[in-house]
C-alpha positions as CSV (number, residue, x, y, z in Angstrom):
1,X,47.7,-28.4,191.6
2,X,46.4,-26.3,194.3
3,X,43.1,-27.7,195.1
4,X,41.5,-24.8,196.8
5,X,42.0,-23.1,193.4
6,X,40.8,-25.7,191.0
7,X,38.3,-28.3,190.9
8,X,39.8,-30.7,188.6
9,X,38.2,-32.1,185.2
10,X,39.6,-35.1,183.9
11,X,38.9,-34.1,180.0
12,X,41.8,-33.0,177.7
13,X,43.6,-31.5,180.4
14,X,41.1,-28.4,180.9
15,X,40.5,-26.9,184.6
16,X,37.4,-25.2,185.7
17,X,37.8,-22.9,188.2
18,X,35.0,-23.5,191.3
19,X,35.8,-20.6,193.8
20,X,33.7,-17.6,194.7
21,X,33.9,-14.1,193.2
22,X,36.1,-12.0,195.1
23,X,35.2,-8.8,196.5
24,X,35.4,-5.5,194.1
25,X,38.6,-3.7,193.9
26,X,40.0,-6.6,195.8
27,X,43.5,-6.9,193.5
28,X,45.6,-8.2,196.1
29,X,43.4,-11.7,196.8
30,X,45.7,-14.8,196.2
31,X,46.3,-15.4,192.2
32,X,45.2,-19.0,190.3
33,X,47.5,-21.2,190.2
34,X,48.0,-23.9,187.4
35,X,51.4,-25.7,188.9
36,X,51.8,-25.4,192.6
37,X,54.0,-22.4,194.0
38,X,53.9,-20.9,190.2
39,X,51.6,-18.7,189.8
40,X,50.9,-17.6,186.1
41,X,52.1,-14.0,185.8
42,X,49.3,-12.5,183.0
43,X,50.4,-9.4,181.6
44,X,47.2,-8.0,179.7
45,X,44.5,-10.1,181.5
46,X,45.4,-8.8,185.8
47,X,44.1,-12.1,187.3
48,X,43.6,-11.7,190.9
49,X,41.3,-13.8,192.4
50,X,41.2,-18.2,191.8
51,X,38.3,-18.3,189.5
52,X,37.6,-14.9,188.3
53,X,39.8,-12.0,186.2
54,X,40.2,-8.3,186.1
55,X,39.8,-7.3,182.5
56,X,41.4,-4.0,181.5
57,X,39.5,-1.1,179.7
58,X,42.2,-1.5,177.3
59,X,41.0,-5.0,175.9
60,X,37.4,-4.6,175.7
61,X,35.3,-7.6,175.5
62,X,33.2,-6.9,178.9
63,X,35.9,-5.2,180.9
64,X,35.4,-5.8,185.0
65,X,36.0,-8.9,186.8
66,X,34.7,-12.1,184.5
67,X,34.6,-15.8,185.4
68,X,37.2,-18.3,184.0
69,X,35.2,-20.9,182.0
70,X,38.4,-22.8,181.1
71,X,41.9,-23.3,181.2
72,X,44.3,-25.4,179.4
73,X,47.5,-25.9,179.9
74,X,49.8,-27.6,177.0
75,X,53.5,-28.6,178.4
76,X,56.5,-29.1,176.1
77,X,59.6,-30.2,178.4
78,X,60.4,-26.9,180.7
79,X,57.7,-24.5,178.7
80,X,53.9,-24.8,179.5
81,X,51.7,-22.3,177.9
82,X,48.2,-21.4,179.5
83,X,44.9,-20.7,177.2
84,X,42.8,-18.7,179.1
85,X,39.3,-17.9,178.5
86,X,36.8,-16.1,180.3
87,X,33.0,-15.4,180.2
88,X,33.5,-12.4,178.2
89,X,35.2,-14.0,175.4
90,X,38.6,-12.8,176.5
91,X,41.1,-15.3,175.3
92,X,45.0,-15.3,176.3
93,X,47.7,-17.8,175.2
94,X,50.1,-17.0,177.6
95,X,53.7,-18.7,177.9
96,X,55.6,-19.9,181.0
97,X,58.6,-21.6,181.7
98,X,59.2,-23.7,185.1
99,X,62.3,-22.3,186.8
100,X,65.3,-24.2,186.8
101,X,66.8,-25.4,190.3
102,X,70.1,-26.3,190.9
103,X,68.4,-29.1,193.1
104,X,65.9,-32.0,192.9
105,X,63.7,-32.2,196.0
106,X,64.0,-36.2,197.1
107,X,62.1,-36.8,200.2
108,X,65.2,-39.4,201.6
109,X,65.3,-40.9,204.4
110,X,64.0,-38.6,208.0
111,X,65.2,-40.2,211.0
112,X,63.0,-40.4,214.0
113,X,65.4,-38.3,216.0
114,X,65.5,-35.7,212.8
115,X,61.7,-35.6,212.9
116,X,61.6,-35.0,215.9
117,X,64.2,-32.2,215.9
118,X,62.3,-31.0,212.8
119,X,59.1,-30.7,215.1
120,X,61.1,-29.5,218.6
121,X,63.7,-27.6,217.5
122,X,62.5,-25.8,214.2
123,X,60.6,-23.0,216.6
124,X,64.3,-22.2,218.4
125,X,66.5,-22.3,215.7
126,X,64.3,-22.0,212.1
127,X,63.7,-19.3,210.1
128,X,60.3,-19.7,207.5
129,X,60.9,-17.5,205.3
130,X,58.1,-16.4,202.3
131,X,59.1,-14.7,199.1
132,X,59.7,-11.1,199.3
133,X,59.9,-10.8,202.8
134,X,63.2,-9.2,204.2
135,X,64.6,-11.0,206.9
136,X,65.8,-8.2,209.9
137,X,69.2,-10.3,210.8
138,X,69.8,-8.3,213.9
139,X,66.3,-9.2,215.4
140,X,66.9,-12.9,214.2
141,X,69.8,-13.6,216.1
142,X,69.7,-11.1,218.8
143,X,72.6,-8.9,218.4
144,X,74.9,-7.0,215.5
145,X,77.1,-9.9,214.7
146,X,78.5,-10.0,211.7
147,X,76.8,-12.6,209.4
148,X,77.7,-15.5,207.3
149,X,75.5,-18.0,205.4
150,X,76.1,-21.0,204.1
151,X,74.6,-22.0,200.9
152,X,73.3,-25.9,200.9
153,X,74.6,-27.2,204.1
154,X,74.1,-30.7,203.5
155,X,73.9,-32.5,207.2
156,X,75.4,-29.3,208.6
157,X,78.8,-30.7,210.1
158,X,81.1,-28.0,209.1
159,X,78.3,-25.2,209.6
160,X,78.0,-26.2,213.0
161,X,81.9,-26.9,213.4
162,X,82.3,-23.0,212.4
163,X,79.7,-21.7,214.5
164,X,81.0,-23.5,217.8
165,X,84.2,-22.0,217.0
166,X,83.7,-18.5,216.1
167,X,80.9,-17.6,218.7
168,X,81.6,-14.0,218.3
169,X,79.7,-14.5,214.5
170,X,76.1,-15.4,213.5
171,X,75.3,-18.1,211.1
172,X,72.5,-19.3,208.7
173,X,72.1,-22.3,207.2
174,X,69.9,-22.7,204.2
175,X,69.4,-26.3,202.8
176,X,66.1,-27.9,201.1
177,X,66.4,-31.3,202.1
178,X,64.9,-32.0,205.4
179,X,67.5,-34.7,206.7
180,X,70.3,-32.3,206.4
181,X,68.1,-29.8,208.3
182,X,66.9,-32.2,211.0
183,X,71.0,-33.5,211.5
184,X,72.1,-29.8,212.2
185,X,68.8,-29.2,214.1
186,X,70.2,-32.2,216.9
187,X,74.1,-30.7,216.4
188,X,72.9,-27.4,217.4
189,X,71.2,-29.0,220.4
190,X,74.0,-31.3,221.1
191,X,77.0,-28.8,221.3
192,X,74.7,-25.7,222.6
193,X,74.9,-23.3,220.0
194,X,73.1,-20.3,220.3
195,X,74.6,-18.7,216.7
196,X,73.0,-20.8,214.7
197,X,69.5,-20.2,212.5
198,X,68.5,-22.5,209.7
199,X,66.5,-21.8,207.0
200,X,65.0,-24.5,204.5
201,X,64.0,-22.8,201.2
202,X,66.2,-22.3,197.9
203,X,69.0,-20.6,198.9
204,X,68.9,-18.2,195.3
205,X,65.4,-17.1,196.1
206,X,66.5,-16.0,199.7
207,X,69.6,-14.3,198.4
208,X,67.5,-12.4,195.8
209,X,64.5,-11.3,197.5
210,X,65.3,-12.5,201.4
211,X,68.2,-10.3,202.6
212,X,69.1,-6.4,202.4
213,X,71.8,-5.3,200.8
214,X,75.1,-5.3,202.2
215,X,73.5,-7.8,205.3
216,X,76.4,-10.4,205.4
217,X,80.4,-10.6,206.3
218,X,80.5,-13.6,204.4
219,X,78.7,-16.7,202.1
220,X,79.9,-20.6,201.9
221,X,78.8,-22.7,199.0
222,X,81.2,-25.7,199.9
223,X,80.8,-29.0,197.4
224,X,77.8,-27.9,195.5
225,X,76.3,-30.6,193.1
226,X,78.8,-30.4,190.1
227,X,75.9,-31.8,187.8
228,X,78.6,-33.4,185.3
229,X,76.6,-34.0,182.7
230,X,76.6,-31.5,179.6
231,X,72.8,-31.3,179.4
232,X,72.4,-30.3,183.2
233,X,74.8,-27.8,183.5
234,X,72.5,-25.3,183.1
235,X,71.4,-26.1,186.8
236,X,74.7,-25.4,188.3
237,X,74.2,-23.0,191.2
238,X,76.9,-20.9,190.8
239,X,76.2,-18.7,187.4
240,X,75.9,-14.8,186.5
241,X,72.9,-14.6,188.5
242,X,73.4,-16.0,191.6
243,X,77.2,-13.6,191.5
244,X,75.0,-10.6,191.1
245,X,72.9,-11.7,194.2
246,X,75.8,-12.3,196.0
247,X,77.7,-9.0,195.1
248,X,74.5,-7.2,196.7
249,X,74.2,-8.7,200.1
250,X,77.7,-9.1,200.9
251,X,79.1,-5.8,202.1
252,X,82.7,-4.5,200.8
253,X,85.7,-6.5,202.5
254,X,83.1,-9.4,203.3
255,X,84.2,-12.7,201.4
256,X,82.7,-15.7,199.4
257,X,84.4,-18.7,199.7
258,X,83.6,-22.0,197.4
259,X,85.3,-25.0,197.2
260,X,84.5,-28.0,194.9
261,X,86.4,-31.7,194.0
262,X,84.8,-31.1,190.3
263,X,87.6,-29.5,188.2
264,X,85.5,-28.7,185.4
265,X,82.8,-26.8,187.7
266,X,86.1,-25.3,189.8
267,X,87.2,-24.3,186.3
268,X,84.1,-22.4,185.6
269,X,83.6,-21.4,188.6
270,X,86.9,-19.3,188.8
271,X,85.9,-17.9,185.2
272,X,82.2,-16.5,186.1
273,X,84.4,-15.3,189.3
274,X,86.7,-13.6,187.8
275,X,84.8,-11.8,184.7
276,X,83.2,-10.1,187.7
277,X,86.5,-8.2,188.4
278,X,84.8,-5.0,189.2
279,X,83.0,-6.6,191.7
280,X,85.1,-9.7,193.7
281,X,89.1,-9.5,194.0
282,X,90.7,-13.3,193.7
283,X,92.5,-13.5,197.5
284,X,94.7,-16.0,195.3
285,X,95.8,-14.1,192.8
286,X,94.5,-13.7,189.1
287,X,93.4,-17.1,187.8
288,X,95.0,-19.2,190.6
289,X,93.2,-21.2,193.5
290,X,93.3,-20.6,196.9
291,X,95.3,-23.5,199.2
292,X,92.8,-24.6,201.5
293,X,92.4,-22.3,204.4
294,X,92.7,-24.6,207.7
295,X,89.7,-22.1,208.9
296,X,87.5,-24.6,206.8
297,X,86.5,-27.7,208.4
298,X,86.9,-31.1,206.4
299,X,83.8,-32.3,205.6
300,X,83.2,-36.2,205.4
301,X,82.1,-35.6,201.5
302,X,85.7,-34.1,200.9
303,X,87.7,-37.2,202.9
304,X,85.7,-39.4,200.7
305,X,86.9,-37.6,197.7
306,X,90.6,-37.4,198.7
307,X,90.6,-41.4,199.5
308,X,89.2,-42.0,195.4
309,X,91.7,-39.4,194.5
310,X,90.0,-36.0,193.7
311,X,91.3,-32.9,193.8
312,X,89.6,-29.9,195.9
313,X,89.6,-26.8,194.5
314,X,89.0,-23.6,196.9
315,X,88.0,-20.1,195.6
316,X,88.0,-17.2,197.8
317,X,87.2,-13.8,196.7
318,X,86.6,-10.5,198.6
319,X,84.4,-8.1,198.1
320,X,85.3,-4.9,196.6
C-alpha cells in the first residue's frame, strides 16, 4: 500500500483517501494506488490524482473532479475487484487481476561485498529503468555494438564469461534478485569489463516496453525456473507473449538461444518455438535440439545437473 496515497482505516478493509485536490486539468498527476506498483486502470471513472477523480460528462452524477469517500477492495486468489465511490454518488466495481510473474521476489542472502557493489558499482555499470521508457543502447554503452541480453542471469558467471570474451559485443544483464546482481556487479569489477550493463527489473516488462524494435543481435534465457508443478506452469517465462516480444526487438539474422535440464519445459519450449515458424527458423532442424554450442559457457547450475543425471536441452533459433 502506498502510504503517500492512502491513509489506512483499519474497518472492513475500506481506504480513505487523505491527499490534497490536485490542480484543474492536471490529468497526468500520479494515479491511486490500491496494491503497490498496480495502479487501478478505471475505464469510465479517469482517476488522476490520489484522493480525488475526473468524472466524465458522459456519467453524470456531478461531473468534474470529486473526492473519494471510500474504497474497498475484495480479493479472491489472483482477482481483486475495487468499489469505488465518490462524493458525487459515482459508484464503480471495477475488476483487476495481479499479473503473473515467472518469479517470486525472496530477499536471500546480500553479502557485504554485494552490498557494497550494489551501492559502488550500480552507478558504473546499472541501468534503472521505469516503464515505458526506451532505453537508447548506443548511448548506454558508448558505441554501435551489436547487443545481446540475457534474460535472468542468476549470479552472472556465464554473462560475464561471454562478455570478457567477445569484447567486440555489448551485453545486458537483467535479473530481479539482488545477490545475483551484486555477484556480477564484483565480476565486472574483478575481470575489467567495460561491455557490461545490468539491469534489475522483470526482464518481460523491459522487453515489452524497454527496448526499440529490432535493438538486439541476440537474447539468452539459459536454465530458467522450469516450475514443475502442473498448477504453476502458467508462470513459465517462455510463453506466446514473451516470443512475440522477442520477435520485435531482435533484428532479422539475430538469434535466441535457450537451454533448460527440464524436458518437459524443453519440450514445450521447442513447441511455442516452433508454431512461430513465420517468425524464428530452428538452427537444428524441424523439431530437433541443438547440441550444445561450446560458445556457451557451463554454468555451475548445469554441472550440478549433469552429476544427478539430467539432460540439457539447447534451443537455438534465428530470426527471420
Amino acid at each position: 500500500m502506498e502510504g503517500r496515497a492512502l491513509a489506512r482505516q483499519e474497518n472492513k478493509g475500506t481506504y480513505i483517501p487523505s491527499q490534497p485536490k490536485p490542480q484543474p486539468g492536471n490529468r497526468r498527476a500520479p494515479t491511486l494506488s490500491y496494491r503497490q506498483g498496480h495502479a487501478p486502470h478505471l475505464s469510465s471513472v479517469g482517476l488522476v490524482a490520489p484522493g480525488y477523480a475526473w468524472i466524465p460528462p458522459a456519467i453524470g452524477a456531478g461531473q468534474g473532479w470529486q473526492k473519494i469517500v471510500g474504497v474497498q477492495i475484495i480479493r479472491s486468489h489472483n482477482r481483486a475487484t475495487l468499489n469505488l465511490t465518490t462524493t458525487g454518488g459515482v459508484k464503480e466495481s471495477l475488476p483487476r487481476w495481479r499479473p503473473i510473474r515467472s518469479f517470486v521476489l525472496r530477499q536471500g542472502r546480500l553479502t557485504p561485498a554485494q552490498a557494497r557493489a550494489c551501492s559502488r558499482l550500480w552507478p558504473c555499470f546499472g541501468i534503472t529503468w521505469n516503464p515505458g521508457e526506451r532505453l537508447d543502447l548506443p548511448t548506454l554503452f558508448g558505441n554501435s555494438n551489436p547487443v545481446y541480453l540475457e534474460i535472468g542471469f542468476g549470479n552472472g558467471e556465464s554473462l560475464a564469461e561471454l562478455a570478457s570474451r567477445h569484447p567486440q559485443r555489448s551485453y545486458l544483464g537483467i535479473e530481479v534478485h539482488r545477490p545475483g546482481v551484486g555477484h556480477l556487479l564484483l565480476e565486472i569489477e574483478r575481470r575489467g569489463l567495460a561491455n557490461l550493463r545490468v539491469c534489475r527489473h522483470d526482464a518481460v516488462e523491459v522487453l515489452e516496453q524497454g527496448l526499440p524494435q529490432a535493438s538486439l543481435a541476440g537474447v539468452y534465457l539459459f536454465f530458467p525456473d522450469p516450475w514443475p508443478k502442473q498448477r504453476h506452469h502458467k508462470r513459465r517465462i517462455l510463453k506466446s507473449r514473451l516470443v512475440a516480444s522477442l520477435a520485435r526487438v531482435i533484428r532479422p539474422g539475430g538469434i535466441f538461444h535457450a537451454a533448460t535440464d527440464w524436458e518437459p519445459y524443453a519440450r514445450q519450449m521447442l513447441e511455442l518455438l516452433t508454431d512461430a515458424d513465420d517468425l524464428f527458423v530452428n538452427l537444428a532442424g524441424p523439431g530437433a535440439f541443438h547440441p550444445r554450442p561450446q560458445t556457451r559457457p557451463l554454468t555451475r547450475f548445469e554441472q550440478r545437473g549433469a552429476r544427478l543425471g539430467h539432460q540439457v536441452r539447447d534451443l537455438i533459433f534465428r530470426r527471420r
